[in-house]
TORZARO-159147 format. One record per residue (C-alpha): x negated, z negated, y negated; residue number from 1. Coordinates in Angstrom, 1 decimal. Layout:
<sites>
px->X, pz->Z, py->Y, pos->NUM
...
</sites>
This chain:
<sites>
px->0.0, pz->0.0, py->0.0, pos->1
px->-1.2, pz->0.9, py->-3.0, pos->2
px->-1.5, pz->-2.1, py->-5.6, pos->3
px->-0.1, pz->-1.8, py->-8.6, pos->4
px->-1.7, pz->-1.9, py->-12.6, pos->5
px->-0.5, pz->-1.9, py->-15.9, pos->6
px->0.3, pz->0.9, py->-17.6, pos->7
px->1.6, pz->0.4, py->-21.1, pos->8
px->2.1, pz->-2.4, py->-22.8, pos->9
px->3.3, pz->-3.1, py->-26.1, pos->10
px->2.6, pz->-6.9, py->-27.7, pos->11
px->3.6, pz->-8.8, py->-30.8, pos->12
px->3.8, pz->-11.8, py->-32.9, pos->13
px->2.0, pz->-13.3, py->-30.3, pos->14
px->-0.9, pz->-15.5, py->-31.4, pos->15
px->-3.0, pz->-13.5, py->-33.7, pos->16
px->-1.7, pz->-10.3, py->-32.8, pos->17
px->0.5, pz->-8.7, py->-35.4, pos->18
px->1.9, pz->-5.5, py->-33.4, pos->19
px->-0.5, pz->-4.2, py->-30.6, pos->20
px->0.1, pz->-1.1, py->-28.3, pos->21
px->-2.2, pz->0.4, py->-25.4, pos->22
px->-2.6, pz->2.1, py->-22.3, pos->23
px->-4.9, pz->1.1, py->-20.4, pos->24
px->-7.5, pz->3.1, py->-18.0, pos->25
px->-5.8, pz->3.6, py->-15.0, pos->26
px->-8.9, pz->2.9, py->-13.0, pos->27
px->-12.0, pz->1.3, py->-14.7, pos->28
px->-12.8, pz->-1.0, py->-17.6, pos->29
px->-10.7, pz->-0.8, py->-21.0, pos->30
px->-12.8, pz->-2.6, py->-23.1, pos->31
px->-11.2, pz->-4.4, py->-26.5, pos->32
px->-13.5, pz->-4.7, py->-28.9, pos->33
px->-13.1, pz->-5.6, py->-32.5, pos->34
px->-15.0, pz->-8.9, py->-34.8, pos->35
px->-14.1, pz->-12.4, py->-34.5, pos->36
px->-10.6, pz->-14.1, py->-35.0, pos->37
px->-8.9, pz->-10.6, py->-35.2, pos->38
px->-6.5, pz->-11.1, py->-32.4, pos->39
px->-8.8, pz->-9.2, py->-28.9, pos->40
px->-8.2, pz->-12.8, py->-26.7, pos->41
px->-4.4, pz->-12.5, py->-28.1, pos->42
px->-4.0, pz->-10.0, py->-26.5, pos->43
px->-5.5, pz->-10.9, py->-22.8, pos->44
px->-3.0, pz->-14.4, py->-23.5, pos->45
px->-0.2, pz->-12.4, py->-24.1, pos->46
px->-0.4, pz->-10.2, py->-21.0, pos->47
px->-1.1, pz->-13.2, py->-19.0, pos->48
px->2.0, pz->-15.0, py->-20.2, pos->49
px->4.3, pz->-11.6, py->-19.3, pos->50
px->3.3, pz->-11.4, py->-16.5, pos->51
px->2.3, pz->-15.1, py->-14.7, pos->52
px->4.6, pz->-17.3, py->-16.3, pos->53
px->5.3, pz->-20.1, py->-18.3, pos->54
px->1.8, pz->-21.9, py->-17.0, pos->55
px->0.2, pz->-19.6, py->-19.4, pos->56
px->2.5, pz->-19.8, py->-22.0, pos->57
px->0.3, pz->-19.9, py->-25.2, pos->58
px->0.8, pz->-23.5, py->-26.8, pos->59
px->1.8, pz->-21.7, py->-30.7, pos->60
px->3.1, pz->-18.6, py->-29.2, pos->61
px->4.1, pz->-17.1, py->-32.0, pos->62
px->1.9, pz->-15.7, py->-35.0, pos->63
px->1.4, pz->-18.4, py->-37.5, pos->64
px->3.4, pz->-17.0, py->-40.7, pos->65
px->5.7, pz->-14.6, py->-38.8, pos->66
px->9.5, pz->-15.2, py->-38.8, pos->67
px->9.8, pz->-12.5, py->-36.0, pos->68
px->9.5, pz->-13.9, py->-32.0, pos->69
px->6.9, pz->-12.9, py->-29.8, pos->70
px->7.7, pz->-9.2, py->-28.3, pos->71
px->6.1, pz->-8.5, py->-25.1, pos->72
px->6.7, pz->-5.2, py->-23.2, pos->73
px->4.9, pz->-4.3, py->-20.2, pos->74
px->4.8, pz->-1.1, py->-17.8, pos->75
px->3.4, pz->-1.4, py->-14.4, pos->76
px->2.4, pz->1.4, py->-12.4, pos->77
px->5.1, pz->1.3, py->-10.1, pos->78
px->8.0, pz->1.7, py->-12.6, pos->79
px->8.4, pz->-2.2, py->-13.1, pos->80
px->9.4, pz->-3.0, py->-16.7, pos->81
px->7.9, pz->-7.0, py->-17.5, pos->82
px->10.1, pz->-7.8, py->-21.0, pos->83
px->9.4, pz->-11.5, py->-23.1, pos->84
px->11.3, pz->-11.4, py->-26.5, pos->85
px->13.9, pz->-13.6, py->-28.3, pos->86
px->13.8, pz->-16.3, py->-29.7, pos->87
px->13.2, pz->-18.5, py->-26.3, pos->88
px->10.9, pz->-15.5, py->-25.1, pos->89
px->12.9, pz->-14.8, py->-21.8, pos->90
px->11.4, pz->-12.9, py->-19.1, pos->91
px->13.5, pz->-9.5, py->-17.9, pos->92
px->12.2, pz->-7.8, py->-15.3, pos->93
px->13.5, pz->-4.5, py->-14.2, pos->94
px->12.4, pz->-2.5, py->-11.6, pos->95
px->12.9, pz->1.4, py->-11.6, pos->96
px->16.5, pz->1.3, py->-10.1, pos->97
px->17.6, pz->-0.8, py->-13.2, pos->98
px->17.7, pz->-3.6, py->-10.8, pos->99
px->16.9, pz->-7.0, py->-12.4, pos->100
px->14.3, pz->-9.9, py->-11.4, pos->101
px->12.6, pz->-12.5, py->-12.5, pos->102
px->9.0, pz->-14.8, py->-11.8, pos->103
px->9.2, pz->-14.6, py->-8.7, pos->104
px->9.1, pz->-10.9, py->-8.0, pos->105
px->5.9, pz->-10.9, py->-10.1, pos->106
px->4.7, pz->-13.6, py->-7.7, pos->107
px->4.3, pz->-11.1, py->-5.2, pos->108
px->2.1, pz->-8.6, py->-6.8, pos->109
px->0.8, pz->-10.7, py->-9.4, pos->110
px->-2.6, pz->-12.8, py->-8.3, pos->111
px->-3.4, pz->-15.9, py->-10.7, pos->112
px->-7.1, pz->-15.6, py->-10.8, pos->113
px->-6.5, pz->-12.5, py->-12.0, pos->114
px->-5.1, pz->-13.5, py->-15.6, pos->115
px->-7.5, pz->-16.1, py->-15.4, pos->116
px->-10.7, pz->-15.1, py->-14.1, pos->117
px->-12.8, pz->-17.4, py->-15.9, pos->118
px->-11.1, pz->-20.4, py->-13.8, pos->119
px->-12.8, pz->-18.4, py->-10.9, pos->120
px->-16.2, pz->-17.7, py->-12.7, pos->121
px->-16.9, pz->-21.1, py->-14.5, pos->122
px->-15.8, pz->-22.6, py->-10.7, pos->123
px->-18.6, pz->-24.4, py->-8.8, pos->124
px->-20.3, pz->-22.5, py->-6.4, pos->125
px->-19.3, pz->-24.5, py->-3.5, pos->126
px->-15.8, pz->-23.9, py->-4.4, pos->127
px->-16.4, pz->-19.8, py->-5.1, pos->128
px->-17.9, pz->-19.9, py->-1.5, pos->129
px->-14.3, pz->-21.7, py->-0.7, pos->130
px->-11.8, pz->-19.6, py->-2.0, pos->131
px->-13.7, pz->-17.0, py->-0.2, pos->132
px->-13.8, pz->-18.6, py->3.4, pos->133
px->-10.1, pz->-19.6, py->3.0, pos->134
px->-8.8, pz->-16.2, py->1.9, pos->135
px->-11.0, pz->-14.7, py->5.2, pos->136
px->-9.2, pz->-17.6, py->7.7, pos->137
px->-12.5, pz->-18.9, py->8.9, pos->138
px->-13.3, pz->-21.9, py->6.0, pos->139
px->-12.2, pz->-24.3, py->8.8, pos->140
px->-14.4, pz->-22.6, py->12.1, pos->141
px->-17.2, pz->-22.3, py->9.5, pos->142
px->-16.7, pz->-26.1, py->8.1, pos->143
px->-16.7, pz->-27.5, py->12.0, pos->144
px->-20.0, pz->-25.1, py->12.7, pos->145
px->-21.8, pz->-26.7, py->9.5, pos->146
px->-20.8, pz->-30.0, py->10.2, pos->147
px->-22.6, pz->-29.7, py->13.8, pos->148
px->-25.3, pz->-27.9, py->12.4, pos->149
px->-26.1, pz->-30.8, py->10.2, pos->150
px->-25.8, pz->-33.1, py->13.1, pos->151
px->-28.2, pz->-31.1, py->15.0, pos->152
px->-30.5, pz->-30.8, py->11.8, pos->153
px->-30.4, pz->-34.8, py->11.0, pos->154
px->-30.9, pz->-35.5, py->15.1, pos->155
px->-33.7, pz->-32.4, py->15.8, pos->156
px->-35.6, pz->-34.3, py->12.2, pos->157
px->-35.6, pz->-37.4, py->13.6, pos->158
px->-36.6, pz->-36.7, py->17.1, pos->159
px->-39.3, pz->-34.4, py->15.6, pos->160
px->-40.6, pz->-37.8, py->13.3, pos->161
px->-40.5, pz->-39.8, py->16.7, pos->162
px->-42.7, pz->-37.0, py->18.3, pos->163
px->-45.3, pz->-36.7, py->15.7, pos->164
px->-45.9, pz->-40.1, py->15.7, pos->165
px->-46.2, pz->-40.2, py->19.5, pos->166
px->-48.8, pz->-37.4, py->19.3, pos->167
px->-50.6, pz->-39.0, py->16.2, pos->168
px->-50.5, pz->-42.5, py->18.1, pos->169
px->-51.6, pz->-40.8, py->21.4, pos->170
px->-54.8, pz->-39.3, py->19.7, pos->171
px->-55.9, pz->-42.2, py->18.2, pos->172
px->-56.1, pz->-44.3, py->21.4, pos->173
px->-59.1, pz->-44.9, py->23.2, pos->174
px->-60.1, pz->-43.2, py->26.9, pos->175
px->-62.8, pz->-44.3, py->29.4, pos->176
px->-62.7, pz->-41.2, py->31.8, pos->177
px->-65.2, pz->-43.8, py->34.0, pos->178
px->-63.0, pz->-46.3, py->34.6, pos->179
px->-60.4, pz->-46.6, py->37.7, pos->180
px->-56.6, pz->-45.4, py->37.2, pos->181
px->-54.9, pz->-48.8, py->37.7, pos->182
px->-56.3, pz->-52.4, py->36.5, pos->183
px->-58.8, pz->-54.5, py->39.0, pos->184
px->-57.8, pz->-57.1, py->40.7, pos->185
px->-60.3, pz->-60.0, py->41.0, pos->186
px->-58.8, pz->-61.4, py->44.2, pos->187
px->-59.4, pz->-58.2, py->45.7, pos->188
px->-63.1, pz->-58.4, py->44.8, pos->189
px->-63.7, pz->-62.0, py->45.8, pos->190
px->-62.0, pz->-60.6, py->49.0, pos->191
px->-64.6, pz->-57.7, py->49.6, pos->192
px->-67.2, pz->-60.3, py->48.4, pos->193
px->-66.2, pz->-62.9, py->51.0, pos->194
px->-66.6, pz->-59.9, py->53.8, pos->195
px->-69.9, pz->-58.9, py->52.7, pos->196
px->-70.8, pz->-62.5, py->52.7, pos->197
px->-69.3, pz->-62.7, py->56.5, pos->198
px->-71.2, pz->-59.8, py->57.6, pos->199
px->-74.5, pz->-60.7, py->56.3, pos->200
px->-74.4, pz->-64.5, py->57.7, pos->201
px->-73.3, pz->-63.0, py->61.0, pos->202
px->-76.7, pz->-61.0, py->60.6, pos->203
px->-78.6, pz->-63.7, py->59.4, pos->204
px->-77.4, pz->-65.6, py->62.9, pos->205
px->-78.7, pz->-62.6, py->65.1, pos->206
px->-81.8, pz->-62.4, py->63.2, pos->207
px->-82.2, pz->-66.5, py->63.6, pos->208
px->-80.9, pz->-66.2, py->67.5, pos->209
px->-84.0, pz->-63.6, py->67.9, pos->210
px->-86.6, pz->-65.6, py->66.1, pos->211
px->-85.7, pz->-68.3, py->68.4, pos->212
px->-85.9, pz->-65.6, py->71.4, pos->213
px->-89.5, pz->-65.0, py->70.0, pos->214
px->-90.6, pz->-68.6, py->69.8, pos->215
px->-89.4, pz->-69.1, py->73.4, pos->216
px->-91.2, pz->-65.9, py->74.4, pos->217
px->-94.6, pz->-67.1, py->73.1, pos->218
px->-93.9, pz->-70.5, py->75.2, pos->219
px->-93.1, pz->-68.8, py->78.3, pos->220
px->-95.9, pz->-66.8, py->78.0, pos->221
px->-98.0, pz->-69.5, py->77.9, pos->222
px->-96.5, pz->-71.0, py->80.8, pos->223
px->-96.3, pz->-67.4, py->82.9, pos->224
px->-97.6, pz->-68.6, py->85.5, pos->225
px->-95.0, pz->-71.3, py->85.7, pos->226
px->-92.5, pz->-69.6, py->84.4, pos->227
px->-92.3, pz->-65.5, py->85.5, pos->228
px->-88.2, pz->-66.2, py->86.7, pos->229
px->-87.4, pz->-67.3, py->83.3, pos->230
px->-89.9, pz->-64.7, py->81.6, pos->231
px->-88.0, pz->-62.0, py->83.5, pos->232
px->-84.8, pz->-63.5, py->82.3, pos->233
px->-86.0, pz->-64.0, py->78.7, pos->234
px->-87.2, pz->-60.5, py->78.4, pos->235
px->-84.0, pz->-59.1, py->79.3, pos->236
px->-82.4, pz->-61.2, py->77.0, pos->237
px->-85.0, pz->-60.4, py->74.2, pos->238
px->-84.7, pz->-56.5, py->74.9, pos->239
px->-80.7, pz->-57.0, py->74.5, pos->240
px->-81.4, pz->-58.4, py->71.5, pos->241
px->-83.2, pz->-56.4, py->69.8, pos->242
px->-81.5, pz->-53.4, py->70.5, pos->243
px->-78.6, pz->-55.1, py->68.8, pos->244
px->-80.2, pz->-55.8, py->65.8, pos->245
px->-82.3, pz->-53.0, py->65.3, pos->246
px->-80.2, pz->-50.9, py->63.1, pos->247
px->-78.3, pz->-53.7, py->61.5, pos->248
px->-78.5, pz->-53.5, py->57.4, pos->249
px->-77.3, pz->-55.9, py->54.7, pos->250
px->-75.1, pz->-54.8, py->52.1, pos->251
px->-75.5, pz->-55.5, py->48.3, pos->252
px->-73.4, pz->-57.6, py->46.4, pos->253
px->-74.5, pz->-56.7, py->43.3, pos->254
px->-71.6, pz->-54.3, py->42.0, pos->255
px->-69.2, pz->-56.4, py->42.9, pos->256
px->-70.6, pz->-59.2, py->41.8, pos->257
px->-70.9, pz->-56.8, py->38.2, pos->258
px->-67.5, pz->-55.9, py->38.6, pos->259
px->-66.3, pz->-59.6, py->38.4, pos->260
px->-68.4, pz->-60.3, py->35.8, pos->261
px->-66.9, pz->-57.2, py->33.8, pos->262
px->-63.6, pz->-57.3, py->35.0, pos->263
px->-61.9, pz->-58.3, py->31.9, pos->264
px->-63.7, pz->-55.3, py->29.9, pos->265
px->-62.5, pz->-53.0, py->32.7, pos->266
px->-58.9, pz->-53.8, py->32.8, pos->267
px->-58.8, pz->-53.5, py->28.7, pos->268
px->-60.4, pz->-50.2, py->29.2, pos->269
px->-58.1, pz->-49.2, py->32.0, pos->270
px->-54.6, pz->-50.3, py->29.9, pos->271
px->-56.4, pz->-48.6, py->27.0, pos->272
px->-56.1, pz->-45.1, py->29.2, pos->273
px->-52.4, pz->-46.2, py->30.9, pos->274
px->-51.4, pz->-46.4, py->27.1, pos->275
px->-52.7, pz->-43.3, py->26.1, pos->276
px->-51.3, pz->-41.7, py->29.3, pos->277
px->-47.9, pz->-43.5, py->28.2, pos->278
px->-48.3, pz->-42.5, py->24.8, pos->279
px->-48.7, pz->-38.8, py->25.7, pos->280
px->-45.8, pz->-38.6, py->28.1, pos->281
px->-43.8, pz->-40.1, py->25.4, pos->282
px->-44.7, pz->-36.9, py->22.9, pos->283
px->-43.9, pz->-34.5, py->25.2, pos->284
px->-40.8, pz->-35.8, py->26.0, pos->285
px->-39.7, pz->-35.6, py->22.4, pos->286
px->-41.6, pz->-32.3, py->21.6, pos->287
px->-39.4, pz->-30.9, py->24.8, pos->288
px->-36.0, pz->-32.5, py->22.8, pos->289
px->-37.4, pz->-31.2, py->19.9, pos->290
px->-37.7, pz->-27.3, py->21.1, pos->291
px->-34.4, pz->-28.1, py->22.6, pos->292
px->-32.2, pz->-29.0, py->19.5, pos->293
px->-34.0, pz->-26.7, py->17.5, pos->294
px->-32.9, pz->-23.7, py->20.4, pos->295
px->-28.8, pz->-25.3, py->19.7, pos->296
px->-29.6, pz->-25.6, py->16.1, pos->297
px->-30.5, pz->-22.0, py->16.4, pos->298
px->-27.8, pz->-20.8, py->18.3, pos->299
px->-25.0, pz->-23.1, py->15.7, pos->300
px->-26.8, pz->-20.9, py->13.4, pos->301
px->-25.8, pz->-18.2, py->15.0, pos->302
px->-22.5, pz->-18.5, py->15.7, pos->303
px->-21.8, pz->-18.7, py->11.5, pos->304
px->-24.0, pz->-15.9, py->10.9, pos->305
px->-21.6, pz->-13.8, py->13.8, pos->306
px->-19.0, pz->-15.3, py->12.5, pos->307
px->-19.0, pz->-14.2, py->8.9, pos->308
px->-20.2, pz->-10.8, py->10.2, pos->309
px->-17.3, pz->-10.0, py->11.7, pos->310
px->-15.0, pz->-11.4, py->9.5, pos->311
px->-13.2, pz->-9.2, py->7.0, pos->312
px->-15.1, pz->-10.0, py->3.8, pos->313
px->-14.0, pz->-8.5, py->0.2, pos->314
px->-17.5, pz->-6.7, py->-0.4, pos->315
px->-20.3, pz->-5.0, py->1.8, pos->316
px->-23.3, pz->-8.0, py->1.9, pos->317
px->-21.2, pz->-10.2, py->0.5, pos->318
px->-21.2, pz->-13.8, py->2.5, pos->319
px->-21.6, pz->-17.7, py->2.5, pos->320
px->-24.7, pz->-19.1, py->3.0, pos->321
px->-25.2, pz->-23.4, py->2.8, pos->322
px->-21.7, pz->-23.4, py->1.7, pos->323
px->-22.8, pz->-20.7, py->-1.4, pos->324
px->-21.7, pz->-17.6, py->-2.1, pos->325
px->-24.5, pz->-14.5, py->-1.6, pos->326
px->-24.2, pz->-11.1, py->-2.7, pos->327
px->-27.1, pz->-8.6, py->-1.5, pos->328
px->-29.0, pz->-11.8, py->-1.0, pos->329
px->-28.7, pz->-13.3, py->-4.2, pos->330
px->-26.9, pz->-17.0, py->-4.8, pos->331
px->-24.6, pz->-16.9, py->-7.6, pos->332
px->-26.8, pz->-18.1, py->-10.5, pos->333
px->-29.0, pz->-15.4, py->-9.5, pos->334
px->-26.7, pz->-12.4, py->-9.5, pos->335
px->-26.2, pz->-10.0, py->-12.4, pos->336
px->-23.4, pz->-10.5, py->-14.7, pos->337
px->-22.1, pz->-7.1, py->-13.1, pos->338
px->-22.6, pz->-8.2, py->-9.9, pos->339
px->-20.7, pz->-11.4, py->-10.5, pos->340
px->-17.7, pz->-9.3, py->-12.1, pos->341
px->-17.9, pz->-7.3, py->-8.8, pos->342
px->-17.4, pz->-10.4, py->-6.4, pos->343
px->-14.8, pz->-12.2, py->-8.7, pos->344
px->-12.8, pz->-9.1, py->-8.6, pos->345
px->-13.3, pz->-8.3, py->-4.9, pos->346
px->-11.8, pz->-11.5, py->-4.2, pos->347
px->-8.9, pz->-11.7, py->-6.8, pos->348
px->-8.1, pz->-8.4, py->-5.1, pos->349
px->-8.7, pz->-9.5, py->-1.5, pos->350
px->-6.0, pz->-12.8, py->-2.7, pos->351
px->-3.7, pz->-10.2, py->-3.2, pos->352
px->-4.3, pz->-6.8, py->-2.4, pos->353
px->-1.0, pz->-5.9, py->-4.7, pos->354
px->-2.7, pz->-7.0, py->-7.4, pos->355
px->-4.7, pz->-3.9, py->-9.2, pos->356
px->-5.6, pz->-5.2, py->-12.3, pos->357
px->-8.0, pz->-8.6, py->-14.0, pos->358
px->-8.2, pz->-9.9, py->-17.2, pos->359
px->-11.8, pz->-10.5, py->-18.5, pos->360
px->-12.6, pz->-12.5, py->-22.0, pos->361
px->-15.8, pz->-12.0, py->-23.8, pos->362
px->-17.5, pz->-9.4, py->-22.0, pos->363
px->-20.5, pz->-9.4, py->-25.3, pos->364
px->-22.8, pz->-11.4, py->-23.1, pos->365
px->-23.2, pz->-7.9, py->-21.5, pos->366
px->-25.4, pz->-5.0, py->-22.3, pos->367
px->-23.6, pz->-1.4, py->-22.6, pos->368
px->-25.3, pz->-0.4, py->-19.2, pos->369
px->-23.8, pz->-3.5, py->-17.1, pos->370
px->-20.5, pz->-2.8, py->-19.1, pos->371
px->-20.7, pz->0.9, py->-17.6, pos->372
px->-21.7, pz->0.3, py->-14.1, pos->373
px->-19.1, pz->-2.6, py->-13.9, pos->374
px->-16.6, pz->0.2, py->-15.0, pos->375
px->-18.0, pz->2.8, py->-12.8, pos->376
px->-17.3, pz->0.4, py->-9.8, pos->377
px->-13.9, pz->-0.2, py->-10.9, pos->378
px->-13.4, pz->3.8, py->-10.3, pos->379
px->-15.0, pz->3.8, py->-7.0, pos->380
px->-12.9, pz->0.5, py->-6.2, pos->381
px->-9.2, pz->1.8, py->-7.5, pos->382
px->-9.3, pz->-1.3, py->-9.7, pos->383
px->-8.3, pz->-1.8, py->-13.8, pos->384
px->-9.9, pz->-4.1, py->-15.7, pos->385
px->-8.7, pz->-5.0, py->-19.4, pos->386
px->-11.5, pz->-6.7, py->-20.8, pos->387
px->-12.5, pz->-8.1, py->-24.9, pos->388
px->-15.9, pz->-7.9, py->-26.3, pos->389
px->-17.2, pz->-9.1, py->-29.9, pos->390
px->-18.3, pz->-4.9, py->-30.9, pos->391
px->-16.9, pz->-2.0, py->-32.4, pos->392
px->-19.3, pz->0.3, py->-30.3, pos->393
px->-18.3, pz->3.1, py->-28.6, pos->394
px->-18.1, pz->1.2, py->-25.5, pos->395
px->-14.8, pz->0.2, py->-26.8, pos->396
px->-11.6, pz->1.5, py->-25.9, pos->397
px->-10.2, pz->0.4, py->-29.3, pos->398
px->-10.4, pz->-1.8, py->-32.0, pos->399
px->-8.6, pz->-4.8, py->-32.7, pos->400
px->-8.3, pz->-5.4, py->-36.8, pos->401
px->-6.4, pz->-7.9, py->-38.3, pos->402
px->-3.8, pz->-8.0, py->-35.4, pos->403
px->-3.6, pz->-4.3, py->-35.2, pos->404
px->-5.1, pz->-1.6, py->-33.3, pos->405
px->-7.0, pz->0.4, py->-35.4, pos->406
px->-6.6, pz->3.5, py->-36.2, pos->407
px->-3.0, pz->3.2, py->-35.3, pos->408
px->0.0, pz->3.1, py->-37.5, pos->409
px->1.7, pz->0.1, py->-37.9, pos->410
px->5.2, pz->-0.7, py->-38.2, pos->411
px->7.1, pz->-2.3, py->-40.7, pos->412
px->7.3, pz->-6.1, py->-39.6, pos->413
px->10.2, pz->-7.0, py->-42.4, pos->414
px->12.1, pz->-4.2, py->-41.3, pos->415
px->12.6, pz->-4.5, py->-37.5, pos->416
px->13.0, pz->-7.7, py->-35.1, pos->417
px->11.5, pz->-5.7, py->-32.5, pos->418
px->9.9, pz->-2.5, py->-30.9, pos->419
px->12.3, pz->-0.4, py->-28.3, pos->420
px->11.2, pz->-0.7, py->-25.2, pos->421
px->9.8, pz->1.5, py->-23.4, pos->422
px->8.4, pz->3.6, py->-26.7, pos->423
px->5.2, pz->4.4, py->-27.5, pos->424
</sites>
């Protein structure tokens, strides 16, 4: 459907306007232009009044000085006539069948923001970036997907503190490589002691039972003559004997003995490692939570990335980022004023895609070369813009003077109450 635009209008006694008529570019800007205090805003209020209601009723409608009621006469594009005259200013609306209406069949076609698109402009960027989400139907699927990804964000920073101080505690522990895995136990060392001990007293009786074996030898000997049955017998016994002592060695205590002596030194060393081991484990652990909330923080990511790429947004590159709005990958404060005009009225448009037309105030911030590419947009889009700028450059459509367009004849105020309608 095609949305619909103003096409005449006639205004006066309204504010500072005296007696105002126009036709506005069908598509494209129709700049106002004229000095100060010579009635261009006027005429913006007056439209907006005709055609949204008594919420923009100016508060002294009428022209200071003038005996005659405001006049307001508007002709939209599909035939609609918008009337406000009398001395209440009632609104007549008559469509091209002659059939009457009032506010609330200009409610359909007629979008708020776009009689006041400065309420939309001057807005805080987080609420831009809502009127956008909400007009698309995904403000709440992309409030619930921030909301976890700032849980994820708050969780994955924390963990990631945890973890670097785990590594940084990990590195600055000390490590003996030399010493055992697990503490010593000194019992355990007495006990290996105490065998030793055993082994070598056991010993020390063989070598004492041989000595003996020796000193009985040497007697016998003597006595050889006397004594061959018990040399015979000794002999064996001595030969038994030595064969079982002739490989025998004693063990040294020495280590262990070093060991006991040490053990305190040892075991500090070997927590010193289990610590470090502990304290190592530990960092990994939350390194691996880490990577892993930073893989769902990615993939939350994700999702509001997909899902403002598929959703049906008023511009090309036009999205929400942080809860901002971006256009060609600018935030708002960043944009140019043309580009801001562009997304204001993309929206207003994509609010209510009956509504054709906005109503911009004091475009003089602008240079002539924004003022034309905003326009030529407007062209490309199918889109009217009526628009007031402190000039009387060429860039204007006309000139406000004194109430008047200039250049354009002006009726007798004593003589009439007000214009036909209709009649330009």
């Amino acid at each position: 459907m095609e949305s619909l635009k103003i096409n005449k209008l006639e205004i006066e006694n309204v504010k500072r306007v005296k007696a105002v008529k126009m036709e506005p570019t069908e598509n494209g800007l129709t700049v106002i232009g004229g000095r100060n205090n010579q009635g261009k805003t006027s005429v913006l209020d007056a439209i907006a009044w005709a055609l949204g209601g008594n919420n923009f009723r100016p508060s002294q409608a009428q022209r200071e000085g003038s005996v005659i009621p405001p006049n307001l006469h508007i002709v939209m594009s599909n035939g609609l006539v918008v009337e406000r005259k009398g001395k209440n200013s009632d609104l007549k609306v008559t469509d091209p069948n002659g059939k009457k209406g009032g506010q609330q069949l200009l409610n359909e076609f007629v979008e708020q923001l776009a009689l006041d698109l400065p309420k939309f402009l001057n807005a805080s960027g987080k609420e831009k970036a809502s009127t956008l989400l909400k007009i698309i139907g995904v403000g709440d699927q992309l409030a619930a997907l921030e909301k976890k990804e700032q849980e994820q964000y708050n969780n994955r920073q924390a963990i990631g503190r945890i973890a670097d101080q785990k590594e940084k505690f990990a590195k600055e522990q000390p490590y003996y490589p030399e010493v055992p895995s697990l503490p010593i136990s000194v019992s355990e060392l007495i006990r290996q002691q105490q065998e030793i001990l055993a082994r070598n007293g056991e010993n020390q009786r063989k070598r004492e039972q041989r000595h003996k074996l020796e000193q009985e030898y040497q007697e016998v000997v003597a006595q050889i003559q006397e004594l061959l049955q018990k040399q015979a017998r000794l002999e064996l016994d001595l030969r038994i004997a030595g064969e079982s002592t002739e490989n025998l060695v004693d063990q040294s205590t020495a280590e262990l003995e070093a060991n006991i002596a040490n053990i305190e030194e040892i075991n500090r060393k070997v927590r010193a490692n289990l610590d470090k081991d502990k304290a190592e484990d530990d960092a990994r652990e939350y390194r691996r939570q880490y990577d892993q909330l930073t893989k769902e923080l990615t993939e939350t990511r994700d999702a509001k990335a997909n899902l403002l790429k598929d959703a049906d947004l008023p511009l090309p590159e036009l999205t929400v980022v942080d809860g901002e709005l971006v256009y060609k990958g600018q935030q708002w404060d960043n944009m140019s004023g043309s580009d801001q005009l562009k997304v204001a009225t993309a929206i207003v448009r994509k609010l209510n895609p009956k509504c054709g037309f906005v109503l911009l105030d004091k475009l003089e911030q602008m240079d002539v070369d924004t003022l034309n590419e905003f326009g030529l947009w407007l062209e490309a889009e199918g889109l009217q813009a009526i628009a007031t700028r402190v000039s009387t450059g060429k860039e204007c459509s006309l000139i406000i003077e004194d109430g008047y367009v200039a250049g354009q004849e002006h009726p007798i105020m004593e003589d009439k109450k007000t214009w036909k309608a209709g009649v330009f």
